[in-house]
VMD Tcl script that builds the backbone (N, CA, C; Angstrom):
set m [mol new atoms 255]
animate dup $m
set s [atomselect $m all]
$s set {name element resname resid chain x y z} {
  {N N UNK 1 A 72.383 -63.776 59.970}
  {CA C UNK 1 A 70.976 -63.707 59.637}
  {C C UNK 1 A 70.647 -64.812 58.619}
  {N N UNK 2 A 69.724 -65.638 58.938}
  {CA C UNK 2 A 68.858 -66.477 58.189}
  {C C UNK 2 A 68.499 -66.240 56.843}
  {N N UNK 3 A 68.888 -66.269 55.846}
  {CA C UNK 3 A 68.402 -66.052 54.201}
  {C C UNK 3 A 66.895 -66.790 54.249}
  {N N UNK 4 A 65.569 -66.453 53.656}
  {CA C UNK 4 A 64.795 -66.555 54.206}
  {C C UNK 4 A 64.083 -67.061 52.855}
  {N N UNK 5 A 63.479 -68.377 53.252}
  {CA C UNK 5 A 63.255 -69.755 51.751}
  {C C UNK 5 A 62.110 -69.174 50.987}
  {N N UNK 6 A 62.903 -69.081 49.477}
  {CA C UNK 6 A 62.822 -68.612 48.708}
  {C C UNK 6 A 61.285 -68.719 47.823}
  {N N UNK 7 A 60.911 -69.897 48.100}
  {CA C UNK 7 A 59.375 -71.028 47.481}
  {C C UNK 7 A 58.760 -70.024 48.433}
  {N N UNK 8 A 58.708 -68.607 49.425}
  {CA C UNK 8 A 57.698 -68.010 50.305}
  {C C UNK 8 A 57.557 -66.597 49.607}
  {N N UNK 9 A 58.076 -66.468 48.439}
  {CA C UNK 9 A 58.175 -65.327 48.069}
  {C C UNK 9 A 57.494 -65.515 46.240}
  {N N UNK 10 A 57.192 -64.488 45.340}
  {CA C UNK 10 A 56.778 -64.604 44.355}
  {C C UNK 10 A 57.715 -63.860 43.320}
  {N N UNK 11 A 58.432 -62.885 44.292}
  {CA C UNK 11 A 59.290 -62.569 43.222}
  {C C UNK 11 A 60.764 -62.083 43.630}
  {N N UNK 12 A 62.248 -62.677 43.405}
  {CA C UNK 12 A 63.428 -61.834 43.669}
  {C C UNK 12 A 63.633 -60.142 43.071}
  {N N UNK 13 A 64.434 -59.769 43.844}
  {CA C UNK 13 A 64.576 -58.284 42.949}
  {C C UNK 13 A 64.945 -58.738 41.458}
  {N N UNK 14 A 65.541 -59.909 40.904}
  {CA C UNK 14 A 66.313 -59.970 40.071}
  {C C UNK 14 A 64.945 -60.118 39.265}
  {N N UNK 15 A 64.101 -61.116 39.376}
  {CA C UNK 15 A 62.930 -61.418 38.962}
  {C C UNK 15 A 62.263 -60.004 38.414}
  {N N UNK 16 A 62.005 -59.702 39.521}
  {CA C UNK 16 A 61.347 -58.285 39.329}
  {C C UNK 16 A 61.979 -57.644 38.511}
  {N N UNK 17 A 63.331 -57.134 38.662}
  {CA C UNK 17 A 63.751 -56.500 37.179}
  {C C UNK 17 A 63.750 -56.573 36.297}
  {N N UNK 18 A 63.389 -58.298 35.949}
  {CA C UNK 18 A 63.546 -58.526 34.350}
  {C C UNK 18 A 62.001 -58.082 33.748}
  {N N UNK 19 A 61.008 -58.744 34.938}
  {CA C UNK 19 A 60.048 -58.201 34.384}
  {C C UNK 19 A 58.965 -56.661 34.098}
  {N N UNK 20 A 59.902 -55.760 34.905}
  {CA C UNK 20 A 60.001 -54.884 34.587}
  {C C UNK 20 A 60.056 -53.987 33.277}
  {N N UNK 21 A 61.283 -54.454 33.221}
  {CA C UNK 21 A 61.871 -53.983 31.701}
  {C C UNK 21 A 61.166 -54.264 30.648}
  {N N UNK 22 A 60.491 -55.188 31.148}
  {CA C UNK 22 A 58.992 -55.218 29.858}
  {C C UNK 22 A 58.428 -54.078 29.200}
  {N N UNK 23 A 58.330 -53.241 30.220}
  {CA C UNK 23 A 57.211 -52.363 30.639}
  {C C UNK 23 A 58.290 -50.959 29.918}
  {N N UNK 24 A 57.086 -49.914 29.120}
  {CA C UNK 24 A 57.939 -48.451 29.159}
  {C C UNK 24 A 58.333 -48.119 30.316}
  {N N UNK 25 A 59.815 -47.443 30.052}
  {CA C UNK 25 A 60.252 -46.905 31.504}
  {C C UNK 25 A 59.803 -45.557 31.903}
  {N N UNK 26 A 58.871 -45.186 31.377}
  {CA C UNK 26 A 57.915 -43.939 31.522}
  {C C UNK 26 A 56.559 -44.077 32.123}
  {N N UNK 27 A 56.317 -45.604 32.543}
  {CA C UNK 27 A 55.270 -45.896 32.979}
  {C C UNK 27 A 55.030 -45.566 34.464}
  {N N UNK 28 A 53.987 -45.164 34.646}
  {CA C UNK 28 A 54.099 -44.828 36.147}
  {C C UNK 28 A 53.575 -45.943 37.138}
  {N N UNK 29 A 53.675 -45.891 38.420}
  {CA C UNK 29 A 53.712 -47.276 39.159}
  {C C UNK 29 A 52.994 -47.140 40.278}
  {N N UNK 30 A 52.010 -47.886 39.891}
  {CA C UNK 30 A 50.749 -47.920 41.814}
  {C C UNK 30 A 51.349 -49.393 42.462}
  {N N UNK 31 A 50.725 -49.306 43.706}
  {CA C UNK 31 A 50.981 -50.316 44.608}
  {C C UNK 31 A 49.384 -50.065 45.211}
  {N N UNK 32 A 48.827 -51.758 45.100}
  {CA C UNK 32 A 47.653 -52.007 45.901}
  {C C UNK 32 A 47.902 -52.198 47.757}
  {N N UNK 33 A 47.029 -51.561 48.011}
  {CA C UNK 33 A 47.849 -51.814 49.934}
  {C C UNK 33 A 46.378 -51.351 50.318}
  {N N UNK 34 A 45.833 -51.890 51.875}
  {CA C UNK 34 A 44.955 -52.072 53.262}
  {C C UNK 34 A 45.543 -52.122 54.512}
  {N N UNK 35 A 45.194 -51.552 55.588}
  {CA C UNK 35 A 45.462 -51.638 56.733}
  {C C UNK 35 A 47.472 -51.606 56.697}
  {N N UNK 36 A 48.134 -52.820 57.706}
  {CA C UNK 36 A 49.124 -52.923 58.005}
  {C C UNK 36 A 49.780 -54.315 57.382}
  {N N UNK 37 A 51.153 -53.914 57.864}
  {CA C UNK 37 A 52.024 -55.443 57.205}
  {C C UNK 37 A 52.541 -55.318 55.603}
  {N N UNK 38 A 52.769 -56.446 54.899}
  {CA C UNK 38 A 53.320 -56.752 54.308}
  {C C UNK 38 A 52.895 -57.863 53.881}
  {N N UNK 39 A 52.427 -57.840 52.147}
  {CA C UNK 39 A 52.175 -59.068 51.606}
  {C C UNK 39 A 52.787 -59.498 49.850}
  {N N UNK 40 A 53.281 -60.719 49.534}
  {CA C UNK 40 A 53.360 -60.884 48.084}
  {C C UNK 40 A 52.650 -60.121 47.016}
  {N N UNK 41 A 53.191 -59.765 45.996}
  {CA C UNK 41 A 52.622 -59.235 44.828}
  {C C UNK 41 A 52.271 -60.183 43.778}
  {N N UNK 42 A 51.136 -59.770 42.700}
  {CA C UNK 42 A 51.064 -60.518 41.767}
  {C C UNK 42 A 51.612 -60.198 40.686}
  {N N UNK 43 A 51.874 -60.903 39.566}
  {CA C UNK 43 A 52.699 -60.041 38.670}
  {C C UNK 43 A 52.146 -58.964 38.042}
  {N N UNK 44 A 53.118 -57.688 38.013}
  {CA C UNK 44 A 52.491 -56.304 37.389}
  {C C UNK 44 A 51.853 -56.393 35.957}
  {N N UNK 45 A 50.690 -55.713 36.457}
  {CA C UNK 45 A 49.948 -55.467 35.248}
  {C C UNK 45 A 49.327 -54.023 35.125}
  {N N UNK 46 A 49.392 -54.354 33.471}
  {CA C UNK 46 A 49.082 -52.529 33.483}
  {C C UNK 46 A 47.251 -52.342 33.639}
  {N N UNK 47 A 47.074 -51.167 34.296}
  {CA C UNK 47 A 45.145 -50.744 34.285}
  {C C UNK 47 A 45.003 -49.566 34.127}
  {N N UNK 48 A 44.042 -49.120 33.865}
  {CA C UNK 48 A 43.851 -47.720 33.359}
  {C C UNK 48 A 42.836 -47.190 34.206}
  {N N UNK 49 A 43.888 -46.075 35.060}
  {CA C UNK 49 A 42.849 -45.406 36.311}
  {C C UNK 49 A 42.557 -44.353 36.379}
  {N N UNK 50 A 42.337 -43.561 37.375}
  {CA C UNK 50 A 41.802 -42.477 37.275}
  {C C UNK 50 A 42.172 -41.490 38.836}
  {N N UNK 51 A 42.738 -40.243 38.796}
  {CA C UNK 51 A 43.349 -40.208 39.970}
  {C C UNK 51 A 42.124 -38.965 40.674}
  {N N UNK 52 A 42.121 -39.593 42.175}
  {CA C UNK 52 A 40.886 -38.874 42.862}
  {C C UNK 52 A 41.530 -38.907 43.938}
  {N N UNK 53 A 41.837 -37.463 44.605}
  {CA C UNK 53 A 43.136 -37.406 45.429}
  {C C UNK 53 A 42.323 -36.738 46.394}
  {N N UNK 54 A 40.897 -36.684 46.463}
  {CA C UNK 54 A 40.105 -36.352 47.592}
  {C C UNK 54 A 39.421 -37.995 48.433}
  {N N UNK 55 A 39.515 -38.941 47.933}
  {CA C UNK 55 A 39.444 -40.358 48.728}
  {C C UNK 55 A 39.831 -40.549 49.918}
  {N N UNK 56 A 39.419 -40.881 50.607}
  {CA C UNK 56 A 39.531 -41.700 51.856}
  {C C UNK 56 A 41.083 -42.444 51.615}
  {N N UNK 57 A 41.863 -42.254 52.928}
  {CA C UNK 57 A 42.965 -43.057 52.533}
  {C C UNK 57 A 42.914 -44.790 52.496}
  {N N UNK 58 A 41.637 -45.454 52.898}
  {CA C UNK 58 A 41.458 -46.718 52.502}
  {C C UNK 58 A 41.192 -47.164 51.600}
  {N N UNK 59 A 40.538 -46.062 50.639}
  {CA C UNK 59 A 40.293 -46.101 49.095}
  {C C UNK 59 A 41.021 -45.791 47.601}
  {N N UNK 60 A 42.766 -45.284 48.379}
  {CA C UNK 60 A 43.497 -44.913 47.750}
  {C C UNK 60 A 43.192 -43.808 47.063}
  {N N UNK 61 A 44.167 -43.229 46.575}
  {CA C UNK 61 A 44.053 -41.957 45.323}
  {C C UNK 61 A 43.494 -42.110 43.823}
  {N N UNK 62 A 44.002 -43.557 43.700}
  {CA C UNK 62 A 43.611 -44.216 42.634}
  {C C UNK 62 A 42.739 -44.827 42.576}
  {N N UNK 63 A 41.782 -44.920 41.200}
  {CA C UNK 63 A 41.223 -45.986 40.971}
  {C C UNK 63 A 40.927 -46.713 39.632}
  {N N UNK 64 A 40.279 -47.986 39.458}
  {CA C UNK 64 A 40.320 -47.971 37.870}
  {C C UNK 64 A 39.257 -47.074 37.373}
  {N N UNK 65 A 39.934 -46.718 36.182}
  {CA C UNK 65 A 38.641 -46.093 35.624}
  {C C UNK 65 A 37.799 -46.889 34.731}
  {N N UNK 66 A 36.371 -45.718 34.686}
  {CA C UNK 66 A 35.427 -46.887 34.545}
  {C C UNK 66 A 35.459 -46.846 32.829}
  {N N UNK 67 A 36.010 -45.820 32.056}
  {CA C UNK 67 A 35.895 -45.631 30.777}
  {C C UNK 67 A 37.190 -44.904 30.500}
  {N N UNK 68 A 38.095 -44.924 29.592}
  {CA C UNK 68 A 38.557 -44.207 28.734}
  {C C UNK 68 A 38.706 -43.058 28.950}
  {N N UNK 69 A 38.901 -42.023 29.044}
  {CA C UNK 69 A 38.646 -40.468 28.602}
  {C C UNK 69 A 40.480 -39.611 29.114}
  {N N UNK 70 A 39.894 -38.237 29.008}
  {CA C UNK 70 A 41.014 -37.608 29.010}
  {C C UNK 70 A 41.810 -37.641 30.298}
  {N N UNK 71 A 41.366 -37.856 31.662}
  {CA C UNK 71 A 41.499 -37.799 32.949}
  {C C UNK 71 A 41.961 -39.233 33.200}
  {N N UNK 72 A 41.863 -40.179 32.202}
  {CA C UNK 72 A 42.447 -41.243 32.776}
  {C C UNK 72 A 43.822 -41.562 32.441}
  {N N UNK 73 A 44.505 -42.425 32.725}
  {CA C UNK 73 A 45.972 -42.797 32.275}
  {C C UNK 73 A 46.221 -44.435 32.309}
  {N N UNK 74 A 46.948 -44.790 31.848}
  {CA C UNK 74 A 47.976 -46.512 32.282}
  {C C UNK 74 A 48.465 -46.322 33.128}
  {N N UNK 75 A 48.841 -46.982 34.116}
  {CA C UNK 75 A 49.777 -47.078 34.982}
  {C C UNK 75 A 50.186 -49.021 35.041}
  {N N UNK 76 A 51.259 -49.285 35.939}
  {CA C UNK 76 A 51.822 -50.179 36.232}
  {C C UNK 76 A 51.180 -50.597 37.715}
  {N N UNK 77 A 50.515 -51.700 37.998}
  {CA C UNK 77 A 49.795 -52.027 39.195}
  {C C UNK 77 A 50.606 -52.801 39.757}
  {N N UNK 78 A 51.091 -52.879 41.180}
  {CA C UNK 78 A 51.458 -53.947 41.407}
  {C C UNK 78 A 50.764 -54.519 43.160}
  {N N UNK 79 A 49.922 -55.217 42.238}
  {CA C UNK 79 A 48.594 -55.992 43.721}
  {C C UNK 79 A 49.056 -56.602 44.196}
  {N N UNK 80 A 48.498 -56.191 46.129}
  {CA C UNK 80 A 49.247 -57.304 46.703}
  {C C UNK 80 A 48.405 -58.398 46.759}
  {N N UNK 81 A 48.957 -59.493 47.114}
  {CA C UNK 81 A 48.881 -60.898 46.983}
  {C C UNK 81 A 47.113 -61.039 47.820}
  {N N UNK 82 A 45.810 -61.484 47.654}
  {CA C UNK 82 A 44.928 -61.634 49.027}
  {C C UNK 82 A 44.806 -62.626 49.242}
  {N N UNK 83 A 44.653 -63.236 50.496}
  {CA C UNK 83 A 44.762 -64.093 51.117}
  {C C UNK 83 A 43.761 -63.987 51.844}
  {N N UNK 84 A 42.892 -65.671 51.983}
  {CA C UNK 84 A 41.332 -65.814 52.640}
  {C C UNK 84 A 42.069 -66.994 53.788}
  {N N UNK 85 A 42.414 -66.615 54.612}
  {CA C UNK 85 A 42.832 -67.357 56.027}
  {C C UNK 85 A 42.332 -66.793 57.482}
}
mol reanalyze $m
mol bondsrecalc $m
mol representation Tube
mol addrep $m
């Protein structure tokens, strides 16, 4: 199998781990996702959302929140990459 060039990707696992460890390991972890496939991430950043677990599954469970309050939390985002092609 073909090892698959590396300049097409944004981050190795190794990558990813280091920057990880940044982060509390108590932090909890979303993933941005649409439709099908598979795309690059940008680097994780933390946002403060709000969980609404009656949404549409195109709208996720999550979202940011719009203020502060008791119902919201940090989490660890990790967006995928968008692409206008």
């Amino acid at each position: 199998m073909t090892k698959p060039d590396k300049s097409t990707f944004h981050f190795t696992v190794g990558e990813l781990i280091e920057t990880l460890l940044t982060f509390p390991p108590d932090t909890p972890v979303v993933v941005s996702g649409y439709e099908s496939g598979y795309e690059n991430f940008y680097p994780p950043t933390i946002a403060r959302l709000a969980h609404h677990p009656d949404n549409m599954y195109w709208d996720g469970q999550f979202q940011r929140a719009e203020k502060p309050d008791e119902n919201s939390f940090e989490a660890l985002v990790l967006e995928r990459e968008v692409r206008h092609d």
